[in-house]
NUVEX-222117 format. One record per atom (N, C-alpha, C, O): x, y, z. Coordinates in steps of 0.2 Angstrom, whole numbers, padded with zeros to 4 digits, always signed. Layout:
<kelums>
XYZ
...
</kelums>
This chain:
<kelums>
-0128-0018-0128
-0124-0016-0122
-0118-0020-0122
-0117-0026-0123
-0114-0016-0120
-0106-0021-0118
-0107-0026-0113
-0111-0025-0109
-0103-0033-0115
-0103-0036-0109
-0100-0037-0104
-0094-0034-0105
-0100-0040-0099
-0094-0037-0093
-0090-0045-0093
-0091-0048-0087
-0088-0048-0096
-0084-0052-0096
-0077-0051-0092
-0078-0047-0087
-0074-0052-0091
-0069-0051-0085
-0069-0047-0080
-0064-0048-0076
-0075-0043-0078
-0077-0041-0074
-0078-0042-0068
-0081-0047-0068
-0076-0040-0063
-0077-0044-0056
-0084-0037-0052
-0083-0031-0051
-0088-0041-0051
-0095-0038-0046
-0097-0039-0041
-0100-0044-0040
-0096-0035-0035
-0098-0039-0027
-0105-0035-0026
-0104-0029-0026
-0112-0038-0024
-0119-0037-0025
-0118-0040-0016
-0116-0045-0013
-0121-0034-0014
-0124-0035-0006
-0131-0036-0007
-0134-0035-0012
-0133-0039-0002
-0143-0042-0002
-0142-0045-0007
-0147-0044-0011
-0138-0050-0008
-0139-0056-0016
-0142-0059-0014
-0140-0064-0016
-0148-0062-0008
-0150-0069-0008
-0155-0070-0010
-0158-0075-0010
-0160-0063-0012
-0166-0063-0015
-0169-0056-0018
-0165-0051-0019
-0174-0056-0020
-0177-0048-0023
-0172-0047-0030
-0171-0050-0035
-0170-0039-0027
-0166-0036-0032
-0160-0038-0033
-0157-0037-0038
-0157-0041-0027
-0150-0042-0027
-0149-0047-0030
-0146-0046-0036
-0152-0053-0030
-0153-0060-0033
-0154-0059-0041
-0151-0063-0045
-0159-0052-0043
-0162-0052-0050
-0155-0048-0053
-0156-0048-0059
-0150-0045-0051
-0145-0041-0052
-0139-0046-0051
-0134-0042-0053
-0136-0051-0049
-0132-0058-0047
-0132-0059-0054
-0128-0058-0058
-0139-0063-0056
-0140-0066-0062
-0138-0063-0068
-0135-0066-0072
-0142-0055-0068
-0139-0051-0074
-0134-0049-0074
-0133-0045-0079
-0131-0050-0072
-0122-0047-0071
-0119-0052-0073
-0115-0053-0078
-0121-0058-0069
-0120-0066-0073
-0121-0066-0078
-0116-0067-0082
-0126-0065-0081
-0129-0067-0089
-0125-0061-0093
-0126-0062-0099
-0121-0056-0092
-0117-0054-0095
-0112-0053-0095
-0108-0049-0098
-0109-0059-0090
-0101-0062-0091
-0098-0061-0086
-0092-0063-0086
-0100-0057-0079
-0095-0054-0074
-0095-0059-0070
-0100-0063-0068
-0090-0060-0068
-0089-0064-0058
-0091-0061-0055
-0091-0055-0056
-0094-0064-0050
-0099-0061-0044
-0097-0063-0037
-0096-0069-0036
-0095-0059-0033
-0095-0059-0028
-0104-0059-0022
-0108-0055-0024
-0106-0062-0017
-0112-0061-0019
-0113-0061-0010
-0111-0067-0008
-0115-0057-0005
-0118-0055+0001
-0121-0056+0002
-0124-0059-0002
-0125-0057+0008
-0132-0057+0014
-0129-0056+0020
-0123-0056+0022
-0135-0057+0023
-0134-0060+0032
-0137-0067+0032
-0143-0068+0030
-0134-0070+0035
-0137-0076+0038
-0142-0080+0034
-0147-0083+0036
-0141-0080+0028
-0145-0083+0023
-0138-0090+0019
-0139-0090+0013
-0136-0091+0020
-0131-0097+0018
-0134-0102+0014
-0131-0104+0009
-0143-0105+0015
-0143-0110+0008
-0146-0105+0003
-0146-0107-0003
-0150-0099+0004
-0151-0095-0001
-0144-0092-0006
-0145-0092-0013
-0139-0091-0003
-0134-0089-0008
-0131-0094-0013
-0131-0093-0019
-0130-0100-0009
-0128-0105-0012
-0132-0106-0017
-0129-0105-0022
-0139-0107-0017
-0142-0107-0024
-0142-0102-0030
-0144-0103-0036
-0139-0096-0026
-0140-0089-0030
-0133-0092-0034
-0133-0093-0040
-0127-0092-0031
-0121-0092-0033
-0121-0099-0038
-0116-0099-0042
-0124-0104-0038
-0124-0110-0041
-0128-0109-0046
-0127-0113-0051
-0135-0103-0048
-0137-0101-0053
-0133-0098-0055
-0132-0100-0061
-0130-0091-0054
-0125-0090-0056
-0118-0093-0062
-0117-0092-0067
-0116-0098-0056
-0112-0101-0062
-0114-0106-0066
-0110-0109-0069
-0120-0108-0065
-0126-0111-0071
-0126-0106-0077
-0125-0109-0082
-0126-0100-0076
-0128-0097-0082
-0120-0094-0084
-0121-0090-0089
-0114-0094-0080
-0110-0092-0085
-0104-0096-0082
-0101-0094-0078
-0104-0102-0085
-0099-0106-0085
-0093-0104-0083
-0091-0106-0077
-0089-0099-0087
-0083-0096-0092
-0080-0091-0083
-0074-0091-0081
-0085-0090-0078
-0084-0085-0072
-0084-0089-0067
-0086-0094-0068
-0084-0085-0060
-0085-0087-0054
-0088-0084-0051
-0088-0078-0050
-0093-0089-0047
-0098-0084-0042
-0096-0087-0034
-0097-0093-0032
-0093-0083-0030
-0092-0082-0024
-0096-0080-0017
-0097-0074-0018
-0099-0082-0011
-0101-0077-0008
-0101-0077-0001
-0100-0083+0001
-0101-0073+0003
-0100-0073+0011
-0105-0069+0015
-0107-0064+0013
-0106-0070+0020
-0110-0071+0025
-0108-0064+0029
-0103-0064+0033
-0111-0059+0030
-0107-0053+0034
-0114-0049+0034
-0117-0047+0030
-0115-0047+0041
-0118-0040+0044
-0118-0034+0042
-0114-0032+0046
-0122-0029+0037
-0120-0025+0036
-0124-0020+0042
-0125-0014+0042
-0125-0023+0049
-0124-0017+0054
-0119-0016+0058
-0118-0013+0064
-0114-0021+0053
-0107-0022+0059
-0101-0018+0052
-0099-0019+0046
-0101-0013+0057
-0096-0010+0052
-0089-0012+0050
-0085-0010+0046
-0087-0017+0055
-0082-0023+0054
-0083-0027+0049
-0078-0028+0045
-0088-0029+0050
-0089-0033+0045
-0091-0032+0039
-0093-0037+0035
-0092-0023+0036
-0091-0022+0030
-0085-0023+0027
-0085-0026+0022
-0082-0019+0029
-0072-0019+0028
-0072-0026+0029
-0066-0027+0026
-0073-0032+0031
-0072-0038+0029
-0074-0042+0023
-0071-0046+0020
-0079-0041+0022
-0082-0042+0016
-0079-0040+0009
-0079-0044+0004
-0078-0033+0010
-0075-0031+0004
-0066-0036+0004
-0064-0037-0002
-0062-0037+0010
-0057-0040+0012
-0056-0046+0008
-0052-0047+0004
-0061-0052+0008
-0064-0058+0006
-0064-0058+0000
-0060-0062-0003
-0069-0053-0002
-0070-0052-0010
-0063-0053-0011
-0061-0058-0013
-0058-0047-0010
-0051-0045-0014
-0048-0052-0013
-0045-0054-0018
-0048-0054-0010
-0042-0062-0008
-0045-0067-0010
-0042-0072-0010
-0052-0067-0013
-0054-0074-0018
-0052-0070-0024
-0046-0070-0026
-0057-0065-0026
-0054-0064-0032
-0051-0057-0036
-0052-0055-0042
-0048-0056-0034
-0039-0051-0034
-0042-0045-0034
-0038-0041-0031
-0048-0040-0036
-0050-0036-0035
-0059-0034-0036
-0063-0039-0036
-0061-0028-0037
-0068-0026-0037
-0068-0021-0042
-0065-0016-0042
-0073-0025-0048
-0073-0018-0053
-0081-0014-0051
-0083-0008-0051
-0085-0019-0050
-0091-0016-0048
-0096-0019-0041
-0098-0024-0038
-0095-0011-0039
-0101-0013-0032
-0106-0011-0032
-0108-0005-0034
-0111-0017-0030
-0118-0014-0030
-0118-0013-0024
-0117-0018-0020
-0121-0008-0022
-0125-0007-0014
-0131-0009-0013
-0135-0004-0012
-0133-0015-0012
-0140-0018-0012
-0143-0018-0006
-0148-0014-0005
-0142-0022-0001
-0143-0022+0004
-0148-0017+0009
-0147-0011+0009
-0150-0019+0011
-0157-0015+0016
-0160-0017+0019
-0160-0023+0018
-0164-0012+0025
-0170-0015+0027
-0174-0010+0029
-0172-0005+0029
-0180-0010+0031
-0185-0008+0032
-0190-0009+0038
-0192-0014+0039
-0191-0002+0043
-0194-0002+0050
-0199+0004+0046
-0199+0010+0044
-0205-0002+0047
-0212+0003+0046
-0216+0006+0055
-0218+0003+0059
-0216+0011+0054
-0218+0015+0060
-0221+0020+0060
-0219+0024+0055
-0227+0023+0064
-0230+0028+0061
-0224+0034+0065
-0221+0033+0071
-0224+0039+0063
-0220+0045+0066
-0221+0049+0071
-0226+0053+0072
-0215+0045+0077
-0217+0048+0084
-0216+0041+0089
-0215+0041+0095
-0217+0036+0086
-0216+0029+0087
-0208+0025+0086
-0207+0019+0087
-0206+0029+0083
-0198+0024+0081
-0193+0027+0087
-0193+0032+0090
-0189+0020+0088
-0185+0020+0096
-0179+0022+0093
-0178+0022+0087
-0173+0024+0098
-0168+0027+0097
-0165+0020+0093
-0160+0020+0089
-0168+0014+0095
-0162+0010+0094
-0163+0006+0085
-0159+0003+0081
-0172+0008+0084
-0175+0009+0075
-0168+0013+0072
-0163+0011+0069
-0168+0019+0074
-0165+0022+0070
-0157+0021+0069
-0155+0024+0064
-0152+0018+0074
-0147+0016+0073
-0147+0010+0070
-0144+0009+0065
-0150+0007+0072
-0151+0001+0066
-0151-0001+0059
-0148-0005+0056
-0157+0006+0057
-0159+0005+0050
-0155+0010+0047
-0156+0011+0041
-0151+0014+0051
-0146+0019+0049
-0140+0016+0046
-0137+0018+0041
-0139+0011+0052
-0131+0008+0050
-0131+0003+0043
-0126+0003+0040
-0137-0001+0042
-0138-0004+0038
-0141-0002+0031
-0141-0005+0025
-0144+0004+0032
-0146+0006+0022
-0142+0013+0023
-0142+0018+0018
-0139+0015+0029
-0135+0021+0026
-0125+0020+0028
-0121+0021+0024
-0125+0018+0034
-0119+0015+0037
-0114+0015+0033
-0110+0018+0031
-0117+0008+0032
-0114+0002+0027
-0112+0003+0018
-0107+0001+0016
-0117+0006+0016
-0116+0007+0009
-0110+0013+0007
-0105+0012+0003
-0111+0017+0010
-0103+0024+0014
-0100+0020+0014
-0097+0018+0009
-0098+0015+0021
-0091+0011+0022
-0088+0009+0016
-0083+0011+0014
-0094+0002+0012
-0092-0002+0008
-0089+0004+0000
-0084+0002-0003
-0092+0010-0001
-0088+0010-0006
-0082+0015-0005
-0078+0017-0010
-0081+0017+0001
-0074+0021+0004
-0070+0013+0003
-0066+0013-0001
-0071+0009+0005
-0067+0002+0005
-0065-0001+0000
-0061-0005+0000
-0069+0001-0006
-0066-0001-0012
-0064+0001-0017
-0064-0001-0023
-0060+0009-0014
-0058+0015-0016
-0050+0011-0021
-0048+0012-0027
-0047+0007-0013
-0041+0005-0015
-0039+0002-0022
-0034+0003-0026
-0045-0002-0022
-0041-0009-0030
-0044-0006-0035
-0041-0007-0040
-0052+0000-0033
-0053+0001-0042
-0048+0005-0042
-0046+0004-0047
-0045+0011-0039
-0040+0015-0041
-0033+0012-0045
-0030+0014-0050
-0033+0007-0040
-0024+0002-0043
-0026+0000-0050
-0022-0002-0054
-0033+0000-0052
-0035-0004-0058
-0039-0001-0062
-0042-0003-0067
-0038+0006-0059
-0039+0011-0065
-0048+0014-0068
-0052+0015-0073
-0049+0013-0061
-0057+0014-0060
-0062+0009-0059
-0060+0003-0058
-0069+0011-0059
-0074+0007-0058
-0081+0005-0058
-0082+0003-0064
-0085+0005-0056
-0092+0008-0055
-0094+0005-0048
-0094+0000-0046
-0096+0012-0045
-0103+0009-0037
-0110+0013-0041
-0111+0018-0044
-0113+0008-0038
-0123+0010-0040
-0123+0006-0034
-0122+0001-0032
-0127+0012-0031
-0132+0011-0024
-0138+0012-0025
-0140+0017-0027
-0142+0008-0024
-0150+0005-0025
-0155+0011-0020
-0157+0008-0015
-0157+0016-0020
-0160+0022-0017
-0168+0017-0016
-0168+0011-0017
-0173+0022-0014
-0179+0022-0018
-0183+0026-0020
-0180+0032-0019
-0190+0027-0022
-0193+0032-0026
-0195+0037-0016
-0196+0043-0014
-0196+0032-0012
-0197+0036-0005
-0190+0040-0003
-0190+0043+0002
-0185+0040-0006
-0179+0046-0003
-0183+0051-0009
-0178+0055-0010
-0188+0053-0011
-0189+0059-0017
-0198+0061-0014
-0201+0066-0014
-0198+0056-0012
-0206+0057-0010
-0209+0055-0002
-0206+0051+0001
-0214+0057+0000
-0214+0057+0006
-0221+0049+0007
-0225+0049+0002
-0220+0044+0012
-0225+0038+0013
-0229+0039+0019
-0227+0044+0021
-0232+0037+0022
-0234+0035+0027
-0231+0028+0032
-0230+0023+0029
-0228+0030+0039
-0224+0027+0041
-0217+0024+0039
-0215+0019+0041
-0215+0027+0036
-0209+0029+0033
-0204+0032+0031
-0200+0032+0026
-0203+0038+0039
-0200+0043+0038
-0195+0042+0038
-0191+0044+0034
-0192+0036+0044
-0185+0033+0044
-0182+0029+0038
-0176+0030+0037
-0185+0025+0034
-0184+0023+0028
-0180+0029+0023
-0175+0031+0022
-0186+0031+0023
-0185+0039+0017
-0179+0042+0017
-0176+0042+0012
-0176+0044+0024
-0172+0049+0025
-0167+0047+0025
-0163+0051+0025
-0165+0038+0027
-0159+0036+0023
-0159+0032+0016
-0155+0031+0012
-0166+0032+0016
-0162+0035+0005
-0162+0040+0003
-0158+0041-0001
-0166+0044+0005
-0163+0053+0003
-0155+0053+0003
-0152+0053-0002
-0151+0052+0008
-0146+0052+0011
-0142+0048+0005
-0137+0050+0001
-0144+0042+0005
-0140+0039+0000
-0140+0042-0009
-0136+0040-0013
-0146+0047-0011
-0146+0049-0016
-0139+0057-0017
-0136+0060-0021
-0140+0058-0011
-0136+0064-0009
-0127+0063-0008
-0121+0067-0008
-0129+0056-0008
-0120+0054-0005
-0119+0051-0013
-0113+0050-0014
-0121+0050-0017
-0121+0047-0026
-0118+0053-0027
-0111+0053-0028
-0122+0057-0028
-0121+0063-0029
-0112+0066-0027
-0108+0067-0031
-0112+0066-0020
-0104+0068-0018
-0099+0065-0019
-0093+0068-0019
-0099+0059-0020
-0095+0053-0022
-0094+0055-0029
-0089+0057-0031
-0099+0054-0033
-0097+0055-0040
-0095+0062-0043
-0096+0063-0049
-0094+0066-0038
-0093+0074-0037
-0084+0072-0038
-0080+0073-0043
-0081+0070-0032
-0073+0067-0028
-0070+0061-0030
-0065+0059-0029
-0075+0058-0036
-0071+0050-0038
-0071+0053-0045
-0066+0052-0047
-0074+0056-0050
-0073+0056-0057
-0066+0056-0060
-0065+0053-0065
-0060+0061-0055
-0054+0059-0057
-0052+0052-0056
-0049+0049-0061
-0052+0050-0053
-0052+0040-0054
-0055+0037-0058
-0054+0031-0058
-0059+0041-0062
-0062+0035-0068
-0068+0031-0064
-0071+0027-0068
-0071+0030-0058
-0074+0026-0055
-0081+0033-0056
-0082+0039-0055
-0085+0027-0060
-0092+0030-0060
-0095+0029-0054
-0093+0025-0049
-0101+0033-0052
-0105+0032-0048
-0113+0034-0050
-0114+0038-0054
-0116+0031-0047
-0124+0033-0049
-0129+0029-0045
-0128+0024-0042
-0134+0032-0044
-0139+0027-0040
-0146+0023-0043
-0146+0024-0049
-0149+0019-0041
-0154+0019-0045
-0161+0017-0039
-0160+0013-0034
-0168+0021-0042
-0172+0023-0034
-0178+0016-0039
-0181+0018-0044
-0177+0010-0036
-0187+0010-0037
-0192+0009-0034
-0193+0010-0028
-0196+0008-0038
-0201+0010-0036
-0206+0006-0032
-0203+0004-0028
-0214+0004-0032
-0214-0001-0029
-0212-0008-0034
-0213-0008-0040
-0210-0012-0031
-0208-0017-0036
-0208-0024-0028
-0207-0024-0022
-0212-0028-0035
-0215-0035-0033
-0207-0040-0030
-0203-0044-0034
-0207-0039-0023
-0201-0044-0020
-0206-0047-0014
-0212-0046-0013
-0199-0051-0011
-0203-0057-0007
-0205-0050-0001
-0211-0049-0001
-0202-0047+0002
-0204-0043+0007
-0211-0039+0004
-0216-0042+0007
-0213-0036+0001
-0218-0031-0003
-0223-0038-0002
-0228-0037+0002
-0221-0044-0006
-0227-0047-0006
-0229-0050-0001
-0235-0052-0001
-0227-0051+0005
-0227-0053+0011
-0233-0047+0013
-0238-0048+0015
-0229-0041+0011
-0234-0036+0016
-0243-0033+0013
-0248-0032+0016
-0240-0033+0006
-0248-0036+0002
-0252-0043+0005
-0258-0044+0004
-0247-0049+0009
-0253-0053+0010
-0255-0051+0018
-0259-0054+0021
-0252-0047+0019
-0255-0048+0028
-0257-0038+0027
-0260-0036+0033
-0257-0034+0023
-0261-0030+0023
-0268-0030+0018
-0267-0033+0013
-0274-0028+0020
-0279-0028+0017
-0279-0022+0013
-0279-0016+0015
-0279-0023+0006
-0281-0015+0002
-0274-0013+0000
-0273-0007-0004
-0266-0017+0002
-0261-0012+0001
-0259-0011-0006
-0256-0007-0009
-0262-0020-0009
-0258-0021-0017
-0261-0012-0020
-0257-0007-0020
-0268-0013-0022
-0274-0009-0024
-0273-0003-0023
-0274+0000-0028
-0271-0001-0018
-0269+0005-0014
-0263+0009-0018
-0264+0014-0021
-0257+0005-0019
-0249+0005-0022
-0252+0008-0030
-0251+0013-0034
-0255+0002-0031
-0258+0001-0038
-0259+0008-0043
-0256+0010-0049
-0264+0012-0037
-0267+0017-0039
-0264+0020-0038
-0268+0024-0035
-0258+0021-0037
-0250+0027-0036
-0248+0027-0043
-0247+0032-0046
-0247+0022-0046
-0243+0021-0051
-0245+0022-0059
-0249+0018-0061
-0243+0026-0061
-0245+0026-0067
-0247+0023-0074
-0251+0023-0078
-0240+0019-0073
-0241+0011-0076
-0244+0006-0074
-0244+0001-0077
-0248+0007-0067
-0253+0004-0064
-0253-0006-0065
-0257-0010-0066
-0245-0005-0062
-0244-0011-0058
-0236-0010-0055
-0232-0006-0056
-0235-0015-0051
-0229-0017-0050
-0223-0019-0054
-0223-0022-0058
-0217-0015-0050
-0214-0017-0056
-0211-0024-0055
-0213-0028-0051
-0205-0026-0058
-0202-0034-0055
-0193-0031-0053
-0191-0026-0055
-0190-0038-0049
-0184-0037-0047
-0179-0035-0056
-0175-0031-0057
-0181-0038-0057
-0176-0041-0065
-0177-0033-0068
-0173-0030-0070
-0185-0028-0066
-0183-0023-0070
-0179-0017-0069
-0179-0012-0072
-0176-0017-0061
-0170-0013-0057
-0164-0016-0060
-0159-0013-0062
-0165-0025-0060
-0159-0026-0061
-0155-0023-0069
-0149-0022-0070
-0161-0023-0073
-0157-0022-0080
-0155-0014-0079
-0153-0011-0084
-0157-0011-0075
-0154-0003-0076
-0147-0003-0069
-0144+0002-0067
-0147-0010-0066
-0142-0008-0063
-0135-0009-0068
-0129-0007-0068
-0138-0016-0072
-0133-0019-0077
-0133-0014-0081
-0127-0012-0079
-0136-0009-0085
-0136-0005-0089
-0129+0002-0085
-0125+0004-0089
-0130+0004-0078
-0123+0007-0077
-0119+0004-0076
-0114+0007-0075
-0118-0002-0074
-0112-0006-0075
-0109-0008-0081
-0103-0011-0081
-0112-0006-0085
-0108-0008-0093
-0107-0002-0096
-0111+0002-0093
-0103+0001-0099
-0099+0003-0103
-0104+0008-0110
-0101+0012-0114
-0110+0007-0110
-0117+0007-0111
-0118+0017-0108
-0119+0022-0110
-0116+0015-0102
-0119+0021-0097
-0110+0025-0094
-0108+0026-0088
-0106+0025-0100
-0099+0029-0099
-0101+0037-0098
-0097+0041-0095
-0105+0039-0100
-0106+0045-0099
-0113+0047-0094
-0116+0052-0095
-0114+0042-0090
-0119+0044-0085
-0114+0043-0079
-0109+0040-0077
-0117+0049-0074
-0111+0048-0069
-0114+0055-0063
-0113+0061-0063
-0118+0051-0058
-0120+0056-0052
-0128+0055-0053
-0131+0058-0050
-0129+0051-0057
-0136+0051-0059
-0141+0049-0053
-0138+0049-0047
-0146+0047-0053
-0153+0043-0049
-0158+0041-0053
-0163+0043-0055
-0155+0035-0055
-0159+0032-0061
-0168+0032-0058
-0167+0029-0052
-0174+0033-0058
-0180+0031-0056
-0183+0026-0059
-0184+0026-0065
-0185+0020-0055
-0188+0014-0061
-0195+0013-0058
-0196+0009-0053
-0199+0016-0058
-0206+0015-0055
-0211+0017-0056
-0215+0019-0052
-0211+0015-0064
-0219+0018-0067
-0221+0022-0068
-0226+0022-0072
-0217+0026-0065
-0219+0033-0064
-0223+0037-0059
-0227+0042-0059
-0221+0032-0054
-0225+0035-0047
-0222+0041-0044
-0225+0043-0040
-0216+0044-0045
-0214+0052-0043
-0215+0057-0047
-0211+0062-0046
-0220+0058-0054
-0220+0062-0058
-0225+0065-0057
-0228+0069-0060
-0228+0062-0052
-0237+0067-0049
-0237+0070-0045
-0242+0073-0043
</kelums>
């Protein structure tokens, strides 16, 4: 795989999970990172200081911005450009998740979790239309999941803005391929982060439950999203383009 040495990467939701496990692998393959959350300032600090533990040679950056403030998307990408002159790779990482049974979620669940896993990831990559153009292209990969393709229990509002985000991959990398700027998604599956295992420990039966979804009959890890987010960021995946990468065991093939 090419490595992304001069590369400049801004990863939203870097302060743990998938974002953190995709920080370091972009790291370990040579890119400066620009690196995102909410309100998480000693977790980045550590993300970006491992970071530039592991590649001397770049810089890791990161800032503090709401992705339910739509202000504060376009500032972020703002920041990014003024530390480091431009953006060759965005990842769309960032989310959250409102579990509800259907019929129970408030008008205010669905502007919420709308602006922040559907909003925001639209704004940020209209926003960074400008410099990968000036600089001759780029790649966005937005982090979907296997529930935009399949249906869960209390989970309609989730689902229907990753559906959405597989659908706008799709349309983007339809209107940017004359720019050179790749686009693709990638959905997983269940995979073992701080939130998943949180919910495994205060649900009874859910690990076990998930389990028996999966064909590979376990969980997968952050580190194995991150190498197929690194895998279309590199040069590796030039002729992938509109894709929905799936990493999940194989839990939507039944």
């Amino acid at each position: 795989m090419t490595a992304l040495n001069g590369r400049i990467a801004l990863i939203t939701g870097a302060s743990r999970g998938i974002g953190r496990a995709t920080a370091y692998a972009l790291s370990d393959a040579g890119a400066t990172v620009y690196l995102t959350a909410d309100g998480t300032r000693e977790e980045l600090t550590a993300v970006a200081a491992e970071c530039r533990a592991r590649n001397a040679a770049a810089r890791a950056e990161f800032g503090l911005f709401d992705m339910g403030d739509a202000g504060d998307v376009q500032r972020m990408v703002d920041d990014a450009i003024a530390r480091l002159g431009r953006i060759d790779i965005l990842v769309n990482n960032a989310g959250m998740r409102i579990r509800k049974p259907f019929g129970d979620f408030a008008p205010a669940d669905f502007d919420t979790l709308i602006a922040v896993n559907l909003r925001a990831p639209f704004l940020a990559s209209q926003a960074v239309l400008p410099t990968m153009r000036a600089h001759g292209g780029g790649r966005i990969i937005t982090v979907a999941s296997q529930l935009g393709m399949v249906a869960s229990p209390s989970s309609a509002l989730y689902g229907l803005a990753k559906a959405a985000l597989i659908h706008l991959t799709k349309s983007m990398a339809l209107e940017l391929a004359a720019d050179n700027i790749m686009v693709n998604a990638v959905s997983p599956g269940p995979i073992a982060t701080e939130f998943t295992r949180d919910q495994m420990a205060h649900t009874p039966g859910y690990k076990e439950w998930r389990e028996s979804q999966i064909p590979l009959g376990r969980w997968g890890t952050p580190e194995e999203v991150a190498e197929t987010i690194l895998f279309l960021a590199s040069t590796s995946a030039k002729f992938v383009h509109g894709s929905n990468l799936v990493v999940d065991g194989g839990y939507v093939i039944q």
